[in-house]
C-alpha positions, 0 to 999 in steps of 0.5 A, spaced: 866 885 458 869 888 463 871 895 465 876 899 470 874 906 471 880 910 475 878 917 478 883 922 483 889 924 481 890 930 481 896 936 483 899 936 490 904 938 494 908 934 498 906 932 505 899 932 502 893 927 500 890 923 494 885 918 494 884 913 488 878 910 486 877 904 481 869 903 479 870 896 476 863 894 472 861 888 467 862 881 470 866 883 477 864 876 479 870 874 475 876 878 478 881 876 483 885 881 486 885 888 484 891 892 485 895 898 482 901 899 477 904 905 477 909 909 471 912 913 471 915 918 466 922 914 463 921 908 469 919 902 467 911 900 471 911 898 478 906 894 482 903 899 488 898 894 492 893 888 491 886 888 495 883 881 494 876 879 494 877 877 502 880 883 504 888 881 504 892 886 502 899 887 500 903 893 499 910 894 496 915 896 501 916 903 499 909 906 500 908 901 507 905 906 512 903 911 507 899 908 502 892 904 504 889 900 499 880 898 501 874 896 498 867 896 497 865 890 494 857 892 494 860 898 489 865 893 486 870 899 487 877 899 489 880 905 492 888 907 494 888 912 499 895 916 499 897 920 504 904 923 506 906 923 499 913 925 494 915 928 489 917 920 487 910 918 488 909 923 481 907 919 476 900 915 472 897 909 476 893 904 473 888 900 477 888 893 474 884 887 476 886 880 474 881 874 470 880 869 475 878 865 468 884 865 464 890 869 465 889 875 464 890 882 466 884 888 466 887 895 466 883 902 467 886 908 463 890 911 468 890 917 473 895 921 474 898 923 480 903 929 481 907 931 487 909 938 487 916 939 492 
């Protein structure tokens, strides 16, 4: 089984900062990449950025140069550091990490993120 534990959202205003944490336990060797989604309130979830085992990452355009996207393989944790952040960067992200097994996609409970103006 495995499990996807987000932590650091929060409050800030915009122009501010924010990491993201993704504590992935259970059997990590399976997973391959992990990545974030986000959703916000009346929009449909959008991807965010993907971190595989070698350390290729991608990010979507709209957070190139201001999002960054790490891990430390040892703790089997992904991070997401946000920084420079909007007001339309509000919203729930979801860490998820895909089966390297069958098709399927594991999923954290989400953190929410807000970007006062």
């Amino acid at each position: 089984q495995v499990q996807l534990v987000e932590s650091g959202g929060g409050l800030v205003q915009a122009g501010g900062s924010l990491r993201l944490s993704c504590a992935a336990s259970g059997r990590t060797d399976s997973l391959n990449p992990f990545g974030w989604y986000r959703q916000a309130p009346g929009k449909q979830r959008e991807w965010v950025a993907s971190i595989t085992r070698a350390g290729d990452t991608t990010l979507v355009g709209f957070v190139q140069g201001r999002f960054t996207i790490s891990r430390d393989n040892a703790m089997n944790t992904v991070y997401l550091q946000m920084n420079k952040l909007e007001p339309d960067d509000t919203a729930t992200y979801s860490c998820f990490a895909n089966s390297v097994d069958f098709p399927y996609k594991y999923w954290g409970q989400g953190t929410q993120v807000t970007v006062s103006s």
